[in-house]
C-alpha positions, 0 to 999 in steps of 0.5 A: 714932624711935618713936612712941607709941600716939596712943590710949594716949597720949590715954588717959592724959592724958585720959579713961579707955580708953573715950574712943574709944568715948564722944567719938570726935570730940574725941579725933581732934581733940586727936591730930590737933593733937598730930601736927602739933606733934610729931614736927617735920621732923627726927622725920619724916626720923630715923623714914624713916632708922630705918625704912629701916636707915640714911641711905644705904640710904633714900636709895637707896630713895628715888631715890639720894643727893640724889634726894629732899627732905625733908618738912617735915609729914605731910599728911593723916591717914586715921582708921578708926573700928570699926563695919565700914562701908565707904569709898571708900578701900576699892577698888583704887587707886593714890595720884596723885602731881600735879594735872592741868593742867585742875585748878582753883586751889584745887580739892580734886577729889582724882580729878583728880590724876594719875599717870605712868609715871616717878613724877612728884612721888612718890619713895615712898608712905609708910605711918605708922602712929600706932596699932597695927594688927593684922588686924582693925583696918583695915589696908591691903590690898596687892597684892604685886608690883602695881607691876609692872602698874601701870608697863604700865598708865602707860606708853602714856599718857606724861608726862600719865598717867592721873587717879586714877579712871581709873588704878585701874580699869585698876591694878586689873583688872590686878593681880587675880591678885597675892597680897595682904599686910596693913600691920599694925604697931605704933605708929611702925611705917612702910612705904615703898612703891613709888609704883604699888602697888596697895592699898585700905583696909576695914571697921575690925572690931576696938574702938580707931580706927586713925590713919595717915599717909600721905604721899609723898617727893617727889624732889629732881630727876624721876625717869628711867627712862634713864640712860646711867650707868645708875645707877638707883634700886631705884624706877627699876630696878622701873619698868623691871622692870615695862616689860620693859626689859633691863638693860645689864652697866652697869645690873646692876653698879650694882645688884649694889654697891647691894645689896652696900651694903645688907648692909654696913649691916646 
C-alpha cells in the first residue's frame, strides 16, 4: 500500500509548491491531521506486510507467527525542516522501548524510558517514510551491524536495562567502528529494524521538509532469548548472535526452513 508524496499532496489541494518554504506551520499541521485519518490500522498493517514480502515472512520478521500484535496508529511523527540546524535526535541512540518504573504518571521525560536485553515492549523499529528522501534530505544515519554491540551493552543490566541516555552513550561508543547506511526512500517506502540498531538523525540540507514515522511493533507475548524448541525469531536469533551464544543442530534447522520459506515466497 503506497503511500503518496505528503508534500505533493498538500501541494495540490493547496497553495502552489512553494507552501513548504512560505507556512511551513500550517502545512504540517494539515498533514499530520491527514495521516492520522489515513492510512486506518489495516493500511498500516497491509504497508508492513507489503513491505516485508509477505504475511508470513513479516511475522517471522517480527517475532514468529502470533508473536506480534497489530498497530492501531503510528504515533509521533519526526518532521525535518531544511536549514541545516542541529537537533538532539542527531546523536547516536537507540529508541527505548518501556517506561522506567521510577517514571511519573503522565510524565513525558522520554529519557527515562528503557531498554532491555530481550527487546522489552519492542518487536521491530519501524521507519515510514511520509516524503521522499534522498541524501541530502535528512535521512537517518544507521550504524549497520550495531545491534550486535547493542545486545553486549544490555546484557549485563538485566530485565531493568538501562535508560535511553545511558544506553546511547555506551550503544554508541560501542558501535563507532560499524560502517554506516543512509534511510533514503520514497514516499511509502518503510524500513523494518532491529530494536537495538543504532542510528541518529541530521541537519536537513536539501529544499522540501522530511515527514517520518517512526513507531514500534510491539510483540503479542515477550520476547526469549531461550527457548528449549528453539524455534527463535530472526530478532531472537540476532541477540544471541550478538551475546555469543551458540546455536544448537536444533536451533540451526529452524533457521535453516525459516529461511528456505522466505525464498519460496519470492
Amino acid at each position: 500500500m503506497p503511500l503518496a508524496n505528503p508534500v505533493r499532496q498538500a501541494d495540490a489541494a493547496g497553495p502552489g509548491p512553494d507552501r513548504a518554504v512560505t507556512d511551513p506551520i500550517s502545512l504540517v499541521t494539515d498533514l499530520i491531521a491527514d495521516a492520522e485519518e489515513e492510512p486506518d490500522s489495516e493500511g498500516i498493517q497491509a504497508m508492513v506486510v507489503a513491505v516485508a514480502g509477505g504475511r508470513a515472512k513479516s511475522c517471522q520478521i517480527a517475532g514468529g507467527q502470533g508473536r506480534w500484535a497489530s498497530r492501531e496508529a503510528l504515533g509521533g511523527f519526526v518532521v525535518r525542516f531544511p536549514g541545516g540546524e542541529p537537533a538532539v535526535v542527531d546523536g547516536w541512540h537507540i529508541d527505548a522501548s518501556f517506561p522506567g518504573e521510577d517514571l511519573e504518571a503522565g510524565s513525558t521525560d522520554y529519557m527515562r524510558w528503557r531498554a532491555n536485553v530481550e527487546s522489552r515492549d519492542c518487536a521491530l523499529r519501524m521507519f515510514f517514510l511520509f516524503s521522499d528522501v534522498g541524501e541530502g534530505d535528512a535521512p537517518t544515519r544507521i550504524r549497520v551491524g550495531s545491534h550486535l554491540e547493542a545486545a553486549r551493552v544490555l546484557e549485563p543490566e538485566g530485565e531493568t536495562g538501562l535508560d535511553a541516555r545511558e544506553l546511547a552513550r555506551r550503544a554508541a561508543a560501542a558501535s563507532g567502528h560499524r560502517p554506516l547506511a543512509y534511510a533514503t526512500g520514497k514516499a511509502g517506502d518503510v524500513y523494518l529494524c532491529h530494536p537495538f540498531l543504532v542510528h541518529a538523525g541530521q541537519p536537513h540540507r536539501g529544499t522540501s521538509p522530511r515527514f517520518l514515522g517512526q513507531p514500534k511493533l510491539a510483540p503479542a507475548q515477550p520476547l526469549r532469548l531461550a527457548r528449549e524448541d528453539g524455534a527463535y525469531s530472526p530478532v531472537e536469533i540476532a541477540i544471541r548472535r550478538g551475546l555469543g551464544r551458540r546455536q544448537t543442530d536444533r536451533q540451526i534447522g529452524h533457521l535453516r526452513r525459516w529461511a528456505v520459506g522466505r525464498l519460496s515466497q519470492r
